[in-house]
Backbone as CSV, one residue per row, in Angstrom:
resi,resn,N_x,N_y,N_z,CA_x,CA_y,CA_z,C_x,C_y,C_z
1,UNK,-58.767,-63.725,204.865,-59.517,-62.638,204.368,-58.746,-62.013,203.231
2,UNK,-59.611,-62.206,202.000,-59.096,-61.208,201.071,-59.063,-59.851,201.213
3,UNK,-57.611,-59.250,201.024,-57.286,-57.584,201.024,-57.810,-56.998,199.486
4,UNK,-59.186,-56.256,199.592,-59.425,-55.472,198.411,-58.471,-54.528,197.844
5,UNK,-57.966,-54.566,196.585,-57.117,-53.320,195.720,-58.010,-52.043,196.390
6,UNK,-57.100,-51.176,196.593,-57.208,-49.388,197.013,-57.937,-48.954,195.642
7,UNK,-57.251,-49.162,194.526,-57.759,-48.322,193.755,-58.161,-49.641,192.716
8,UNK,-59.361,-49.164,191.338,-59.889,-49.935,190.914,-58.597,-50.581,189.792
9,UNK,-59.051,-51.919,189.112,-57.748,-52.390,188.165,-57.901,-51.395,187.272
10,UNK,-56.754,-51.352,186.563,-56.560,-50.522,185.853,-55.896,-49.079,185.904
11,UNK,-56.106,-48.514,187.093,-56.081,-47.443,187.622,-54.434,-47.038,187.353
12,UNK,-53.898,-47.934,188.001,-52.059,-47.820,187.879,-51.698,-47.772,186.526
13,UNK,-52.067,-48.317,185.440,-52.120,-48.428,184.050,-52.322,-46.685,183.286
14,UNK,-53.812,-46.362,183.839,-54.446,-45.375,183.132,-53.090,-44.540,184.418
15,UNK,-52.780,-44.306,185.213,-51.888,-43.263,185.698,-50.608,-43.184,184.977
16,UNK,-50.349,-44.097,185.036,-48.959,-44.470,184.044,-49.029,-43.891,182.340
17,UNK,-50.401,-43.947,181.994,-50.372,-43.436,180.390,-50.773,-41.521,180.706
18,UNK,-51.146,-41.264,181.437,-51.348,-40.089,181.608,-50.358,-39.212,182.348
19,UNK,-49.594,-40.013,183.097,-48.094,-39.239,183.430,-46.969,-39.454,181.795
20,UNK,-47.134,-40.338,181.173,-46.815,-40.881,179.783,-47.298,-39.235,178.857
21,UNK,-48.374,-39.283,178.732,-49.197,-38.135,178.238,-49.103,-36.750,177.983
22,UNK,-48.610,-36.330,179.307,-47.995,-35.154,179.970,-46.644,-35.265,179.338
23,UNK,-45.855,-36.193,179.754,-44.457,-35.748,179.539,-44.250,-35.735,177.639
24,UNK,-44.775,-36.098,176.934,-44.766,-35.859,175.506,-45.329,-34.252,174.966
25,UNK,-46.707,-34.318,175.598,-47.032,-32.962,175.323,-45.943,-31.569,175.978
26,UNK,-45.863,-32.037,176.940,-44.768,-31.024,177.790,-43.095,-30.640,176.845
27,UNK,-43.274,-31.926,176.467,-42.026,-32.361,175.378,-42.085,-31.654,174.102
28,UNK,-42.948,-31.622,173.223,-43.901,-31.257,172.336,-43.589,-29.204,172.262
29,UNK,-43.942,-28.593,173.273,-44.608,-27.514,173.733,-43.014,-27.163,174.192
30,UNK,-42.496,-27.691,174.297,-41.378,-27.163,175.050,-40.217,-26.773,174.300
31,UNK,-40.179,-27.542,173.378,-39.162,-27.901,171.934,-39.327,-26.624,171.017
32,UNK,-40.515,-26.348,170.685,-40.733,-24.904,169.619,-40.210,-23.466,170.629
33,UNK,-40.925,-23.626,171.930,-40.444,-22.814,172.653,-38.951,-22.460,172.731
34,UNK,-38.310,-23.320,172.646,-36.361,-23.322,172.804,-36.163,-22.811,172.004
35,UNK,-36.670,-23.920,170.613,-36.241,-23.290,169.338,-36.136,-21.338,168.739
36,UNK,-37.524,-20.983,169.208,-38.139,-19.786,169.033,-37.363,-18.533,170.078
37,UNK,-36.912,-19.045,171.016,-36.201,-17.946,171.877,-34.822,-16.959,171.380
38,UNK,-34.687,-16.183,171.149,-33.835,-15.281,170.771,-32.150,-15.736,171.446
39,UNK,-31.292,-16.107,170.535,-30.139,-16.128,170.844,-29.661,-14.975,171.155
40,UNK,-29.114,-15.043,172.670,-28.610,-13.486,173.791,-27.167,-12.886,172.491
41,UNK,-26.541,-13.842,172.099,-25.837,-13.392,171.398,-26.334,-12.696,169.607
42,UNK,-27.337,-13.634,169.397,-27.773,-12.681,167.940,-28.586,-11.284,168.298
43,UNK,-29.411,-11.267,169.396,-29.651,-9.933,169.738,-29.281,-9.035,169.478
44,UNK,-29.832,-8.000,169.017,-28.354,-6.710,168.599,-28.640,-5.692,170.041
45,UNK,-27.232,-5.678,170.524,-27.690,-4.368,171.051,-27.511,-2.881,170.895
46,UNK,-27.690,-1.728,171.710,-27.915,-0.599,171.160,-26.529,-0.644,170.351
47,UNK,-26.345,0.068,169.347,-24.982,0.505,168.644,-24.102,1.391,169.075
48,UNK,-25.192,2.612,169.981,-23.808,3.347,170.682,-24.855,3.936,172.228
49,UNK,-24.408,4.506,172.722,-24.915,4.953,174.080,-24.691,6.494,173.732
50,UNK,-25.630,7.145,174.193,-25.846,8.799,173.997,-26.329,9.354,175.242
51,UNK,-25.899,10.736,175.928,-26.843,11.549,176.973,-26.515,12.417,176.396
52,UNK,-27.997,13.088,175.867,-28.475,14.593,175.574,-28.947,15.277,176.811
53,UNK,-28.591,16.190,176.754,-29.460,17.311,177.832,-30.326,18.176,177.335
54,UNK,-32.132,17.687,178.056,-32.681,18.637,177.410,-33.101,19.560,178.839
55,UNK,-33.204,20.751,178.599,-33.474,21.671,178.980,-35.069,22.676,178.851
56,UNK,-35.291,22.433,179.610,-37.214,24.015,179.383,-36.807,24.673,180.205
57,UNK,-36.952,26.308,179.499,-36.666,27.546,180.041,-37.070,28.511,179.151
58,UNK,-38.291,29.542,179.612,-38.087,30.277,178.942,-39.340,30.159,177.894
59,UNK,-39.972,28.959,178.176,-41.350,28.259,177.533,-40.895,27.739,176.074
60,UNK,-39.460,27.409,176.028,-39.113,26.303,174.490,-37.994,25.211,175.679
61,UNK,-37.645,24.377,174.716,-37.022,23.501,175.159,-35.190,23.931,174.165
62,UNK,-34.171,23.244,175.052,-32.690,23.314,174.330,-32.315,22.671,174.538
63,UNK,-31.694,21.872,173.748,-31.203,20.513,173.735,-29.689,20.937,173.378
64,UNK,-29.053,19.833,174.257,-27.440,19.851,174.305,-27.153,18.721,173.740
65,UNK,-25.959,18.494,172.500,-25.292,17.512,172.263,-24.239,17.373,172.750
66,UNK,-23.605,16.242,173.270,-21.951,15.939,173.301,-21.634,15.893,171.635
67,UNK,-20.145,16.850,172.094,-19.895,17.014,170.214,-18.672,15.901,170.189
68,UNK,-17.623,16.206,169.524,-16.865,14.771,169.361,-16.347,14.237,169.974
69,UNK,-15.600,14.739,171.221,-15.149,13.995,172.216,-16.397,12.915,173.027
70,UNK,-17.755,13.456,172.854,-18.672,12.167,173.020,-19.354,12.709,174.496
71,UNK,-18.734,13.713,175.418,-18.719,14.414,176.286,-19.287,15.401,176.545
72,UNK,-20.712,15.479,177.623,-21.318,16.932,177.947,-20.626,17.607,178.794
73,UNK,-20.552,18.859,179.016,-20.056,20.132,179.493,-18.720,20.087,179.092
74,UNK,-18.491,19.925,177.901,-17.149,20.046,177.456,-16.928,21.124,176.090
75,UNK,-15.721,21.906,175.751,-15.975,22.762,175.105,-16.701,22.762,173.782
76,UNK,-16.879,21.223,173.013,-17.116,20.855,171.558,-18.427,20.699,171.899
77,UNK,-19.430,20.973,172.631,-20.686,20.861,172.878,-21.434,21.367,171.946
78,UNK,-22.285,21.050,171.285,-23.472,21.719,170.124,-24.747,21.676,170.694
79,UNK,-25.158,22.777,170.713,-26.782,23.405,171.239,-28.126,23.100,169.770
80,UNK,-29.362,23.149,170.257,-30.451,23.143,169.069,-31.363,22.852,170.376
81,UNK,-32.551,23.844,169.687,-34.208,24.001,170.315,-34.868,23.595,169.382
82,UNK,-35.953,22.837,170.222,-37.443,22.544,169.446,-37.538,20.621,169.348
83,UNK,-36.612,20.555,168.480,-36.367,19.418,167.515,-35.059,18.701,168.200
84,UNK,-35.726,17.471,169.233,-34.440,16.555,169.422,-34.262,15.145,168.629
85,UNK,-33.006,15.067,168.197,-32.350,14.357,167.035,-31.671,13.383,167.779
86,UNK,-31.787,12.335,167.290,-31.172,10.655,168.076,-30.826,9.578,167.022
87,UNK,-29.708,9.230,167.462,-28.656,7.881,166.512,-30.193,6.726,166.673
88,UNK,-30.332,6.214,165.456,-31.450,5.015,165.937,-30.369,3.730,166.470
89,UNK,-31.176,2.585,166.805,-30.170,1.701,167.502,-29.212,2.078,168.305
90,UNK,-29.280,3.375,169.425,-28.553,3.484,170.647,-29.716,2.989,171.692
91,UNK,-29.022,3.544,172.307,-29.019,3.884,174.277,-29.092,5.120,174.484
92,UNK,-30.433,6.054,174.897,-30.220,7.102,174.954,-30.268,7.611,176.430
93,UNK,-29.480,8.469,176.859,-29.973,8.903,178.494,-30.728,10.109,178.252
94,UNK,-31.401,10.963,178.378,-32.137,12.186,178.408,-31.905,12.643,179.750
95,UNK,-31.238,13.799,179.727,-30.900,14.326,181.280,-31.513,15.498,181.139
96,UNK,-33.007,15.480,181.695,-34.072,16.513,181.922,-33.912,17.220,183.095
97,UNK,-33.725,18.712,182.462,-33.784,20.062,183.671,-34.426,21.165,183.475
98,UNK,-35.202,21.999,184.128,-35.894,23.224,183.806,-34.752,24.534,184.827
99,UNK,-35.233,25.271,183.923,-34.755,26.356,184.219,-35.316,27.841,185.101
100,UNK,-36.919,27.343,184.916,-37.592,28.489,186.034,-39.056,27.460,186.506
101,UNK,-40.005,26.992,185.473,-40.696,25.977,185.671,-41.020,24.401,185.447
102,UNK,-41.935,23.852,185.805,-42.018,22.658,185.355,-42.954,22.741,184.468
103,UNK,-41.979,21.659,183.380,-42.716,21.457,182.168,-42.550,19.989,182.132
104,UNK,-43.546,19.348,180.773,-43.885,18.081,180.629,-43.431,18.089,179.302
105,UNK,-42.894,16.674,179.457,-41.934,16.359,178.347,-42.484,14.850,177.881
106,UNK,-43.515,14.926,176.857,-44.279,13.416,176.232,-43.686,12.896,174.718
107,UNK,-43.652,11.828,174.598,-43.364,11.066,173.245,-44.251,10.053,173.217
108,UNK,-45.272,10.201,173.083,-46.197,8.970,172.590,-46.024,7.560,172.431
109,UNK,-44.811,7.841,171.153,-44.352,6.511,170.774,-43.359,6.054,171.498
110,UNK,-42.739,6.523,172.363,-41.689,5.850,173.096,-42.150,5.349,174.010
111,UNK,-43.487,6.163,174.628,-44.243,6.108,175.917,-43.376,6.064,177.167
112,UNK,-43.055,7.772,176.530,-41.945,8.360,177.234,-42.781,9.709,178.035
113,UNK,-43.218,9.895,178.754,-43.368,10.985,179.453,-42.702,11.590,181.017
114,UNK,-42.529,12.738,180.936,-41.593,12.900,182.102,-41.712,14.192,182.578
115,UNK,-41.103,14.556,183.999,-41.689,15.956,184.675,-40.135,16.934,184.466
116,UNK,-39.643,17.855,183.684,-38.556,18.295,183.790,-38.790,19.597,185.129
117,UNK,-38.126,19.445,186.544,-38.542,20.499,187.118,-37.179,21.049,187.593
118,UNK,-37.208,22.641,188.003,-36.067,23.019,188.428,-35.405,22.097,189.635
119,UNK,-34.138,22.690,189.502,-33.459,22.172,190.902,-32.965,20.883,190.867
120,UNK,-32.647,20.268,190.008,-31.638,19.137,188.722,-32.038,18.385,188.221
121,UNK,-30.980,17.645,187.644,-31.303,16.871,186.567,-31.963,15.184,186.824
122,UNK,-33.095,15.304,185.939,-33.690,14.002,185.962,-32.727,12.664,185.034
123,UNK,-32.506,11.647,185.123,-31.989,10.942,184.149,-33.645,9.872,183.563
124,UNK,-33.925,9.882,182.122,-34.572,8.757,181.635,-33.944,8.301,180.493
125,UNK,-33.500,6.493,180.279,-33.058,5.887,179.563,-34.070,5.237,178.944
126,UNK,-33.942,4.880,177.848,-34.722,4.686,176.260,-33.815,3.935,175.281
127,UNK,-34.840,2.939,174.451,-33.691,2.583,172.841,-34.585,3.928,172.077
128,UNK,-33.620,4.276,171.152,-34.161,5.138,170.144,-34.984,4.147,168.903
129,UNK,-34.440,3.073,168.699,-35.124,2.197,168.249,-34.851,2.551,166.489
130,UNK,-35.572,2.576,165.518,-35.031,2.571,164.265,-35.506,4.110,163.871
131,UNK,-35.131,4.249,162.411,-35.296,6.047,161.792,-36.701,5.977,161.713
132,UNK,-37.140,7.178,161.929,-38.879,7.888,161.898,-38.915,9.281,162.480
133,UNK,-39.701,9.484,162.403,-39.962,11.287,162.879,-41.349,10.791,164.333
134,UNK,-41.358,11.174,165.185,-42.301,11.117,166.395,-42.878,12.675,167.166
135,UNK,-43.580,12.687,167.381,-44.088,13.973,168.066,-43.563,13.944,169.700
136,UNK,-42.930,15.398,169.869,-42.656,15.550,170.746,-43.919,16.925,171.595
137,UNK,-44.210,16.445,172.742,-45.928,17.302,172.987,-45.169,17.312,174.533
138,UNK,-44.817,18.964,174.420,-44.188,19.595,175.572,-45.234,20.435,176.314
139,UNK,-45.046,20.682,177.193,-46.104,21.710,177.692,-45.621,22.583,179.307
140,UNK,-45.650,23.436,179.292,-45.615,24.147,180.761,-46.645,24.175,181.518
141,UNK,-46.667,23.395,182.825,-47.757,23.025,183.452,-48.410,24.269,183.775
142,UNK,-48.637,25.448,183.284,-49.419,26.438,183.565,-50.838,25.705,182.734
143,UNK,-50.898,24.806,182.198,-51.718,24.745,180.990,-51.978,25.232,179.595
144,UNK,-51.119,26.603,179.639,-51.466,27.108,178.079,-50.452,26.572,177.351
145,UNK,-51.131,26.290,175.980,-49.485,25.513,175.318,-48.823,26.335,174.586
146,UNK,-47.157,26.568,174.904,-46.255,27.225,174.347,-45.378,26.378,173.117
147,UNK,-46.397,26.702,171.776,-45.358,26.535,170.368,-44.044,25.810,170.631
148,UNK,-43.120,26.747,171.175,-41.888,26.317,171.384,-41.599,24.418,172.034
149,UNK,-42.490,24.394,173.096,-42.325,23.165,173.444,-43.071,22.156,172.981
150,UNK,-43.396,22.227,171.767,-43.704,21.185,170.847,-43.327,20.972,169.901
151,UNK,-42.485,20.113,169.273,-41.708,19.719,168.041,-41.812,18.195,167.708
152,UNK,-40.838,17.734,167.615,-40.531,16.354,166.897,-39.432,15.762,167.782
153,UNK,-39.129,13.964,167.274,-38.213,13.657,167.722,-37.514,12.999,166.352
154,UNK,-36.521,13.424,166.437,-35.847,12.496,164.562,-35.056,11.746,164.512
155,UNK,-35.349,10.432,164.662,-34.416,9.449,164.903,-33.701,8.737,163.529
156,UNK,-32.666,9.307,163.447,-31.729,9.084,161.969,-30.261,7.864,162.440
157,UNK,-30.633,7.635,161.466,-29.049,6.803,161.143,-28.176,7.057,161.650
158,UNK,-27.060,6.789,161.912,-25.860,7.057,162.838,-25.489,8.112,161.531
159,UNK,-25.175,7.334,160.257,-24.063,8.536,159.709,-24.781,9.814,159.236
160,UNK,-25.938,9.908,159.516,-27.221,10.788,159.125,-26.733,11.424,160.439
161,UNK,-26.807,10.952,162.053,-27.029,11.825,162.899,-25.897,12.564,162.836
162,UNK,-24.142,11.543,162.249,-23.084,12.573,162.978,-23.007,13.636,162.016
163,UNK,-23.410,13.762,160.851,-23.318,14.636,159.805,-23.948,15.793,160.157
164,UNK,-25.268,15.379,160.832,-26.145,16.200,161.521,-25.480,17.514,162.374
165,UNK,-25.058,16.548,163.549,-23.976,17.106,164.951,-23.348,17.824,163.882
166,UNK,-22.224,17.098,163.329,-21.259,18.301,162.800,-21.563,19.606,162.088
167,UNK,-22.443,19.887,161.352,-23.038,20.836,160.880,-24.175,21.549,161.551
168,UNK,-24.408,20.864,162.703,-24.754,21.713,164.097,-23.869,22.722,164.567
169,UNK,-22.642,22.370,164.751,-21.748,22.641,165.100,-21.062,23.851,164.940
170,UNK,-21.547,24.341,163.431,-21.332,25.273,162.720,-22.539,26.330,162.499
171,UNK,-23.341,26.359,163.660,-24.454,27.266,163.531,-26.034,26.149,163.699
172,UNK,-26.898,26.597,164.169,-28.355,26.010,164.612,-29.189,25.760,163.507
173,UNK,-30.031,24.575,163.453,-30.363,23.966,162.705,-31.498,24.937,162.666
174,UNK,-32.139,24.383,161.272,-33.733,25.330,161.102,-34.845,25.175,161.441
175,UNK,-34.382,24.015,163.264,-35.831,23.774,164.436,-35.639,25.248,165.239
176,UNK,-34.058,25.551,164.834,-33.791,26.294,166.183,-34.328,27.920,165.969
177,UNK,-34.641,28.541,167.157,-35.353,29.895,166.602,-33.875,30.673,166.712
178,UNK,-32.423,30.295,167.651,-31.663,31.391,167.007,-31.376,32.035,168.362
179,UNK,-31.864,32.206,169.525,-32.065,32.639,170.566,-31.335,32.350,171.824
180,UNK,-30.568,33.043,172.039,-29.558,32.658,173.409,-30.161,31.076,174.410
181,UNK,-29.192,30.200,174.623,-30.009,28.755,175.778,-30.235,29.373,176.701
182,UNK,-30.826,28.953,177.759,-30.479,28.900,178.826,-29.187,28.535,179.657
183,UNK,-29.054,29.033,181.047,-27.757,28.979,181.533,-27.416,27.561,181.885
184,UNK,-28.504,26.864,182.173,-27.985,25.322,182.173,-27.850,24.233,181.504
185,UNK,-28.407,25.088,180.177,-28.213,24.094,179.068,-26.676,24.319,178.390
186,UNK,-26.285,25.241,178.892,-25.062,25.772,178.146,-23.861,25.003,179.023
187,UNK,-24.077,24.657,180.280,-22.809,23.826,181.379,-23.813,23.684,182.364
188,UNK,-23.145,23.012,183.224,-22.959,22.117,184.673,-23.905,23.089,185.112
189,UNK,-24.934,22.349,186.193,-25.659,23.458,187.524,-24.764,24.133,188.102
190,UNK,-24.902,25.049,188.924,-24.202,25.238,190.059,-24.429,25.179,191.163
């Protein structure tokens, strides 16, 4: 008795060109892909690492810089309301705290939004990404919107920002209205 073939002639042939088939296209598709992937080493990463402290109190916002030692709650610290200023190409930490209520702290373009509420500090990390001006759309969850907590975000050049800081340093920029911080924007909780 003749044993009939399982599968029809040919069959092993046409499997063989279509596993053939696959591995070229796969080959093909796979090659641009390698090519196209970002070398971990050409990547740039951030240029420097920053934590500002911003602060709502009082229905404006105050922002704390580390001054040259690079260090918050330290004596070289520089204060400014309204208008927070960032090295582009860092790492930024934002260490969000309120001082009597909760307020909302949005950046559109970062698609950064966040709850600053009493009783400590929030940490959110971010690239600042390159120089531009962005809207900063603050608000005290009472609903009415307080002026003060709406400004900008100004993301400058490194030697743009430290020039900035330093002549911070020497009196409040012309976001700032001029007006005593708050107590926790000035040092440590207690």
């Amino acid at each position: 008795m003749k044993r009939e073939p399982r599968h029809p002639r040919g069959a092993r042939a046409g499997r063989l060109a279509s596993i053939l088939l696959a591995a070229v296209l796969l080959l093909c598709c796979a090659a641009p892909a390698q090519n196209s992937a970002p070398d971990p080493a050409a990547v740039a990463a951030p240029a420097r690492a920053i934590t500002i402290r911003v602060t709502g109190g009082g229905f404006k916002w105050v922002m704390r810089y580390p001054g040259a030692d690079g260090l918050l709650d330290s004596p070289d610290d520089v204060l400014d309301e309204k208008i927070l200023h960032l090295p582009a190409a860092s790492r930024v930490t934002l260490e969000l705290r309120s001082d009597d209520y909760a307020y909302s702290f949005y950046v559109p373009d970062f698609e950064l939004i966040e709850v600053a509420l009493p009783g400590g500090p929030y940490r959110r990390e971010f690239d600042s990404g390159a120089p531009g001006i962005h809207r900063l759309l603050g608000g005290q969850m009472c609903g009415y919107t307080h002026p003060d907590l709406l400004g900008d975000v100004v993301v400058q050049r490194a030697a743009e920002f430290d020039a900035w800081i330093a002549g911070l340093a020497h009196g409040p920029s012309s976001g700032a209205s001029g007006s005593n911080p708050p107590a926790s924007a000035s040092g440590p909780a207690s």
